[in-house]
MIMI-310328 format. One line per field, with one value per residue: x, y, z of N, C-alpha, C, O, CB in turn; chain; residue in one letter. Coordinates in nm, 3 decimals. Glycine has a CB too. Layout:
n.x <- c(X ...);
n.y <- c(Y ...);
n.z <- c(Z ...);
ca.x <- c(X ...);
ca.y <- c(Y ...);
ca.z <- c(Z ...);
c.x <- c(X ...);
c.y <- c(Y ...);
c.z <- c(Z ...);
o.x <- c(X ...);
o.y <- c(Y ...);
o.z <- c(Z ...);
cb.x <- c(X ...);
cb.y <- c(Y ...);
cb.z <- c(Z ...);
dovex <- c(A ...);
balum <- c(A ...);
This chain:
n.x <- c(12.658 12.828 12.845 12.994 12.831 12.564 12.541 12.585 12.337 12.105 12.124 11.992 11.806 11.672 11.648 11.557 11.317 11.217 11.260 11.244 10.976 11.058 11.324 11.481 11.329 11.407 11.717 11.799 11.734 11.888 12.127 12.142 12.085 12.377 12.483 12.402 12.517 12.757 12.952 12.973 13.159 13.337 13.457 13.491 13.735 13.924 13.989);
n.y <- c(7.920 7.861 7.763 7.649 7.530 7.603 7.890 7.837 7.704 7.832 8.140 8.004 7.897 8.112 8.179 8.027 8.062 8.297 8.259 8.346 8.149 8.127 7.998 7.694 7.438 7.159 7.194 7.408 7.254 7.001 7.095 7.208 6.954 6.848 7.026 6.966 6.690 6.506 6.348 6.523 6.716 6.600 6.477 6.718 6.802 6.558 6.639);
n.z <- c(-10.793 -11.069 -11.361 -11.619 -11.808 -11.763 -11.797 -12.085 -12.200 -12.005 -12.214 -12.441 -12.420 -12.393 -12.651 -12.791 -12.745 -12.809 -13.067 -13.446 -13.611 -13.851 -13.789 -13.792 -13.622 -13.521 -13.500 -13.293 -13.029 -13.087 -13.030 -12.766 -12.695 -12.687 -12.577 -12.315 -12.317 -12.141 -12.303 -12.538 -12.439 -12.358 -12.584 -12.725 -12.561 -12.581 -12.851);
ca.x <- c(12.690 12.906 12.915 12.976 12.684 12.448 12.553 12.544 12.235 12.010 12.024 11.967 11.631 11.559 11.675 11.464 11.145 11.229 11.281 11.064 10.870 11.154 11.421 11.492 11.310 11.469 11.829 11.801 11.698 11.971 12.278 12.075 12.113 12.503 12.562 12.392 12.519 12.895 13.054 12.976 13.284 13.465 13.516 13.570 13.891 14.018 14.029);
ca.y <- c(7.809 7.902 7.638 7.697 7.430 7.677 8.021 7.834 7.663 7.981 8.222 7.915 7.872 8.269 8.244 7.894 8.116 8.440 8.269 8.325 8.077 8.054 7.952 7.551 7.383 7.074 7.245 7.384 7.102 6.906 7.198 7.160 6.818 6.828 7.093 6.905 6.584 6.499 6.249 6.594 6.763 6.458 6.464 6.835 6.772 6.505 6.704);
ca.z <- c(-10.883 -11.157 -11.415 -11.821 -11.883 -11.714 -11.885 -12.268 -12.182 -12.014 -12.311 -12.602 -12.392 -12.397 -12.817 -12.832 -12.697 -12.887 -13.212 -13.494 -13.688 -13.970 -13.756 -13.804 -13.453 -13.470 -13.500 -13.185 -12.933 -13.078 -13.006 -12.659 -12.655 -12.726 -12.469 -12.209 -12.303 -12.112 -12.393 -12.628 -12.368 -12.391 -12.717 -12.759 -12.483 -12.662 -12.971);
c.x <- c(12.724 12.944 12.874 12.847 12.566 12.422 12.519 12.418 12.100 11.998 12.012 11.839 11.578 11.593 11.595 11.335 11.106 11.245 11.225 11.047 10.980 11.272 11.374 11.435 11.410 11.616 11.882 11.813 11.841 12.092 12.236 12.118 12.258 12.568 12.564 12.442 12.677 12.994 13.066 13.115 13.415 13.553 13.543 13.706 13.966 14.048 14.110);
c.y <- c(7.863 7.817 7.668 7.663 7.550 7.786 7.969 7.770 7.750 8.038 8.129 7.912 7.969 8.261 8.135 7.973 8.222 8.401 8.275 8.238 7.975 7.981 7.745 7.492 7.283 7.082 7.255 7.293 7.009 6.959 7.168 7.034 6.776 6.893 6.999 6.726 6.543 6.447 6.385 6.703 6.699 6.484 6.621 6.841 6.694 6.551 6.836);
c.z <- c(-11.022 -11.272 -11.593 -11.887 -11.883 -11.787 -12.038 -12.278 -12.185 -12.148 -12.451 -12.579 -12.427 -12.600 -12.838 -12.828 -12.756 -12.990 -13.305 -13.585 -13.827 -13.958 -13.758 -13.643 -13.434 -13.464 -13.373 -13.088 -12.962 -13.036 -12.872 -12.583 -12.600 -12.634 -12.367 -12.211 -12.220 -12.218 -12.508 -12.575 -12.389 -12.506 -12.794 -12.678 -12.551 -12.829 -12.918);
o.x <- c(12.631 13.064 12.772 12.780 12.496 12.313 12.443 12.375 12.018 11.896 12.024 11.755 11.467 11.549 11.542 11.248 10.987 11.254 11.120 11.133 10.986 11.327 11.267 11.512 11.496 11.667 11.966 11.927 11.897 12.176 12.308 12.163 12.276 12.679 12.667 12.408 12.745 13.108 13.164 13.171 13.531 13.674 13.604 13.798 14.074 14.124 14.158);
o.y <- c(7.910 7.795 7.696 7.720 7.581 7.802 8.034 7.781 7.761 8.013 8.184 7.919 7.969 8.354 8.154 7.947 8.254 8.497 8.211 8.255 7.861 7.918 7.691 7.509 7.300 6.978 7.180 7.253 6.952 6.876 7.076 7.013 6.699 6.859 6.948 6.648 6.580 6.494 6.372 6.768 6.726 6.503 6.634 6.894 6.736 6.491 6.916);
o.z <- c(-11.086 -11.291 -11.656 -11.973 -11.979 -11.842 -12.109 -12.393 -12.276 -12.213 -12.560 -12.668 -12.481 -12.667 -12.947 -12.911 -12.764 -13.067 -13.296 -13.671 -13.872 -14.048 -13.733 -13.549 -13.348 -13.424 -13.323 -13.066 -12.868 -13.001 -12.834 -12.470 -12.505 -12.594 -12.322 -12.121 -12.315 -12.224 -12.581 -12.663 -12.420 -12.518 -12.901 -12.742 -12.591 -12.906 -12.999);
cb.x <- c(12.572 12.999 12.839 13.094 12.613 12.460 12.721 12.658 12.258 12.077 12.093 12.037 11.571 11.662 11.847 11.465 11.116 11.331 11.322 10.985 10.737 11.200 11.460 11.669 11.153 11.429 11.826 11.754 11.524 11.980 12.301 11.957 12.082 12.534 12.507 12.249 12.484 12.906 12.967 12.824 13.265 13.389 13.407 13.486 13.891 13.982 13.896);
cb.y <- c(7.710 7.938 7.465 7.598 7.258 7.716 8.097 7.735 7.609 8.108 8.392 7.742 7.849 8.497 8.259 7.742 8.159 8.543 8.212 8.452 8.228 8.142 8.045 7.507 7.305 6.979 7.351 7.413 6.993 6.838 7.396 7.145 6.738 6.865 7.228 6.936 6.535 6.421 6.058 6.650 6.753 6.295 6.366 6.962 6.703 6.373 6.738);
cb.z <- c(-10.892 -11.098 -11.331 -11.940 -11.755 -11.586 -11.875 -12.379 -12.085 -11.928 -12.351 -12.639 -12.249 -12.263 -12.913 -12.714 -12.545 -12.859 -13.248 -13.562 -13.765 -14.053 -13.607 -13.846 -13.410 -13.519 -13.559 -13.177 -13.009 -13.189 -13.063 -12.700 -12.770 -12.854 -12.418 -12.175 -12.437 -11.999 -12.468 -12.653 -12.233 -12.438 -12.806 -12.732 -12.344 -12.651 -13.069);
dovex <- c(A A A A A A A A A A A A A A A A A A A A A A A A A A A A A A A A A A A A A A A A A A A A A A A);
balum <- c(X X X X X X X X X X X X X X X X X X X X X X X X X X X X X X X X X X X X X X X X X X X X X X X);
């Protein structure tokens, strides 16, 4: 299973778990959010 979602997804989790202390939390989660969301594709195609 070969799918883009999967590859930009995996290492955000291993940089979400490795990050340290000073990095912004709620930054993350939301880039997260945006990958996994479909209408966030959408609207990078129609641009």
């Amino acid at each position: 299973m070969n799918f883009p979602t999967a590859s930009l997804i995996e290492p955000a989790m291993l940089s979400v778990s490795f990050a340290p202390k000073q990095s912004k939390p709620l930054k993350i989660p939301s880039l997260l959010k945006q990958k996994a969301d479909p209408t966030y594709f959408d609207l990078r195609v129609m641009e």
